[in-house]
C-alpha positions, 0 to 999 in steps of 0.5 A, spaced: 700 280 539 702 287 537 708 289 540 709 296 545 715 300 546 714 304 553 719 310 556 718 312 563 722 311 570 724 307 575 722 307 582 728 311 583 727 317 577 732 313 573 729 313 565 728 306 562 725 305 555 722 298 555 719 293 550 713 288 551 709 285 547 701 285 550 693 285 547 693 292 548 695 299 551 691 296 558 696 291 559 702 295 557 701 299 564 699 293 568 706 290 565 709 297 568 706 297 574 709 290 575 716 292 574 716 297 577 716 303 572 712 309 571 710 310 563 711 317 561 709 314 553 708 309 549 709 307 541 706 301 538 711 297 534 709 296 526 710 291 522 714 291 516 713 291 509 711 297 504 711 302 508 715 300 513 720 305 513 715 311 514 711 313 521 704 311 518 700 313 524 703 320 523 702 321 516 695 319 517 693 324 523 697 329 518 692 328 513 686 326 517 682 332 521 677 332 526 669 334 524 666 338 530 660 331 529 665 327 531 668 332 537 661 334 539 660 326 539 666 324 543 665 330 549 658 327 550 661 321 551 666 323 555 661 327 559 657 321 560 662 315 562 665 320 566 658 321 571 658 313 570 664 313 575 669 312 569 677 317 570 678 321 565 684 317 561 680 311 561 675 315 559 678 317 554 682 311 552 675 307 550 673 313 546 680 313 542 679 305 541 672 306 539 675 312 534 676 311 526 679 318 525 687 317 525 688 324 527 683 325 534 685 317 536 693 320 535 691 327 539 687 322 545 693 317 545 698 323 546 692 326 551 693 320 556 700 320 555 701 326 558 696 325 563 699 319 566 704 323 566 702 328 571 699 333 566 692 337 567 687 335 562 685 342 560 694 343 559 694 337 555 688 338 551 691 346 549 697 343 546 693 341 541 689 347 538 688 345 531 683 340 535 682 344 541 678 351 541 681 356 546 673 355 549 673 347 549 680 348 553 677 355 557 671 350 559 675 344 561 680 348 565 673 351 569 670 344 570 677 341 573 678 346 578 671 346 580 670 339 580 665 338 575 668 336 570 661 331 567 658 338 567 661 342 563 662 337 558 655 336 558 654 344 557 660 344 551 657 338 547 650 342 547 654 349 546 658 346 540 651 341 537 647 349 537 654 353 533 655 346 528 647 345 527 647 353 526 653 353 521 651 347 517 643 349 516 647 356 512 651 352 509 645 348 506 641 354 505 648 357 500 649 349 497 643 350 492 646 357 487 652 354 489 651 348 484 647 352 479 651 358 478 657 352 477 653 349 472 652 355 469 659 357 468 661 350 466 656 350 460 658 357 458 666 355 457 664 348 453 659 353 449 665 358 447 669 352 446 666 347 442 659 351 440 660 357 438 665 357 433 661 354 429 655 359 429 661 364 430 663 362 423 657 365 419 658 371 421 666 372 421 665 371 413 660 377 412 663 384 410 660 387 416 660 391 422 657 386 427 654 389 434 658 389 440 656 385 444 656 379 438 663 382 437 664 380 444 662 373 444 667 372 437 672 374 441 672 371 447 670 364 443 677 365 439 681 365 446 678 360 448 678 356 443 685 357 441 688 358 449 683 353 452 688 352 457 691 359 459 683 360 459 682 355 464 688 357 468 686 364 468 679 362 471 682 358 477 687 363 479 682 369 479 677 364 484 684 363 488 687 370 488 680 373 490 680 366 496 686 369 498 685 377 497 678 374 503 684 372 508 688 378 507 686 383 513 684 387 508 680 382 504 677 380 511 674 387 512 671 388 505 667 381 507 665 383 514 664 390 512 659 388 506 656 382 510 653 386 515 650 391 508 646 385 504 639 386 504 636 379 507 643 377 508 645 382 513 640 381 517 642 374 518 649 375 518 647 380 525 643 375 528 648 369 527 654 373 530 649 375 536 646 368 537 655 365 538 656 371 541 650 370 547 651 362 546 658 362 548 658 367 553 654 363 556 656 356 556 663 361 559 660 364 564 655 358 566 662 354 567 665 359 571 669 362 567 670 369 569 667 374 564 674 378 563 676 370 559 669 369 557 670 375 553 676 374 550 676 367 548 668 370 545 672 374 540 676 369 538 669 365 536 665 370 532 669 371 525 666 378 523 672 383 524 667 388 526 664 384 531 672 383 534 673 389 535 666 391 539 668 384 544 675 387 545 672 394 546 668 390 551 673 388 554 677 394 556 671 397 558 669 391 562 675 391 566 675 399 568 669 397 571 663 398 566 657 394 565 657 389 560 651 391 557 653 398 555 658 396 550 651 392 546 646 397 547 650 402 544 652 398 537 646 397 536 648 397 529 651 390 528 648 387 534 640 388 536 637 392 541 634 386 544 641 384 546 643 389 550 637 389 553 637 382 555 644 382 558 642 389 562 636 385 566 641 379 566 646 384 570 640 386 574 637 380 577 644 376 578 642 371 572 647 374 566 648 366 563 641 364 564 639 371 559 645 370 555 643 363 554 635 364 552 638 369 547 641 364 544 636 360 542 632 366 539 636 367 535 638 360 533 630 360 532 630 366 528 635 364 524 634 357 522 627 360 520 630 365 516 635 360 513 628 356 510 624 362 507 632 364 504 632 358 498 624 362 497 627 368 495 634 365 492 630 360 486 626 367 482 634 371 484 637 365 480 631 365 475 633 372 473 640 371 473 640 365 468 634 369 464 639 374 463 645 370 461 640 367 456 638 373 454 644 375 453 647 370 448 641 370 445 640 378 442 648 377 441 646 372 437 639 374 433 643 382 433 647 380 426 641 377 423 637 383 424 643 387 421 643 382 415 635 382 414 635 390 414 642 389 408 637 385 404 631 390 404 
């Protein structure tokens, strides 16, 4: 039977720190009430042996991390148990018993301490934003103070599902010339090692002028063949120096500037930030979010630094009194006309979240279709791309034996 150690207070405020051993949390708390105590927290005891000196159970939630699969899942239930009449620390007790990620069973217990010790739900979950979005806790608080709790977790599961499915199918359509254009190099460094100087080799001994572009690839195999390392370590730190320049301010407005500008691309980098917008402000404003909070928590959401600012200058303006939808119709460089046009017949006939929302789903639709027609047009670019690097090695190759033939006649 696992051993639990409780900390709470006794029924005249004293604090008390108490040992018992018990099948379960469950019982943990009846033994209390038994005795007379209120748990503030509890620990369960490890057993000795290696590892017995280290707090296994942080270490695990440190190195662990939560999928938005599994958090979409987890509220979901808890929408589901909650409607089924269950409160919401034994809800969430079952969903941490039934997790296997260490980190989000460590986040629920530390979440049901801190309600069984008095706290809101939403005040809970926000001590926890590796975990918890600032929507997620925006969301939960509306549900708690409107008491409709099920209801809104109901509306965040389906909001998360959309963004999670949206992000995954981009990703799936990048995974393809990711790989190829990976391979590609790996194969171009292990010819300049070990191929290269071998062909190399014939015309370093001729006494002739080699072509530029031959004479670049004897070079490059030289380094990389004598400097194999420094090579290696020069290529790692070039991909994470131009990672790192990516999350600088800077970096982040090249990539949002130059996203918004690719052909093909640009468009679906405009109808995916219009589709988390529309998606998010009207998951907020359906939940009872007041539309100044549904905003700003909007512009944490949305990832392009041009799209931030034009949410936070909605903000300033809404607040002074100006309708949403002027703010969109007037950026219809980065958000399209139907958007603006959507929200200002939701602003007239009264019904802004339910217009947000079927704005939503068009430009999900839009954007999961285009994802599919994008792997058409990817395969002829990766051809050009790999004839081209063919092309290339081969005339470096073929130029020098041209040289020698015009030599001979």
């Amino acid at each position: 039977m696992p051993t639990f150690t409780y900390t709470g207070e006794d029924q005249e405020g004293k604090k008390v720190t108490q040992t018992v051993t018990a099948d379960d949390r469950y019982a943990v708390y009846d033994i209390a009430r038994r005795d007379g105590h209120r748990i503030s927290s509890i620990d369960e005891s490890k057993k000795g042996g290696f590892g017995g000196g280290f707090d296994m159970e942080r270490i695990n939630m440190m190195l662990s991390r939560v999928k938005a699969d599994e958090l979409v899942m987890m509220t979901r239930n808890l929408g589901s148990m909650l409607n089924a009449g269950l409160t919401v620390t034994r809800a969430l007790s079952v969903i941490e018993r039934q997790s296997k990620n260490p980190k989000l069973k460590g986040v629920l217990k530390r979440v049901v301490d801190r309600i069984n010790n008095g706290e809101q739900f939403f005040v809970a979950l926000k001590e926890y934003p590796e975990v918890f979005s600032d929507l997620y806790v925006a969301m939960i608080k509306s549900g708690e103070e409107s008491g409709n709790l099920a209801e809104s977790l109901k509306t965040l599961s389906v909001q998360m599902e959309r963004a999670s499915n949206l992000t995954k199918k981009i990703k799936g359509a990048m995974i393809y010339p990711a790989i190829v254009i990976t391979v590609m190099v790996i194969i171009g460094i292990l010819m300049m090692i070990y191929v290269m100087p071998q062909i190399t080799g014939v015309f370093k001994g001729m006494d002739m002028e080699l072509p530029a572009t031959t004479q670049f690839l004897i070079n490059t195999s030289d380094f990389f063949a004598a400097h194999t390392l420094m090579a290696l370590g020069i290529m790692i730190g070039s991909v994470v120096g131009v990672v790192y320049f990516f999350r600088t301010k800077i970096g982040r407005t090249v990539s949002s500037w130059t996203a918004t500008r690719l052909p093909v691309i640009g468009t679906m980098v405009k109808e995916t930030n219009s589709a988390r917008t529309a998606r998010t402000l009207s998951s907020l404003l359906n939940s009872g979010v007041d539309v100044i909070q549904a905003i700003e928590i909007t512009e944490e959401v949305v990832q392009n630094v041009f799209y931030k600012k034009i949410l936070q200058d909605a903000r300033v303006r809404v607040e002074k009194g100006t309708a949403l939808s002027e703010v969109f119709i007037e950026r219809t460089d980065l958000y399209p006309i139907l958007v603006g046009e959507m929200i200002l017949v939701g602003e007239e006939t009264g019904q802004i979240s339910g217009m947000l929302g079927e704005l939503a789903i068009f430009y999900e639709t839009e954007v999961e279709r285009k994802t599919k027609d994008l792997s058409t047009i990817i395969e002829p670019l990766l051809m050009v791309v790999i004839g081209a690097g063919v092309g290339f090695f081969a005339l470096a190759m073929i130029a020098p034996i041209y040289s020698i033939s015009d030599g001979l006649s």
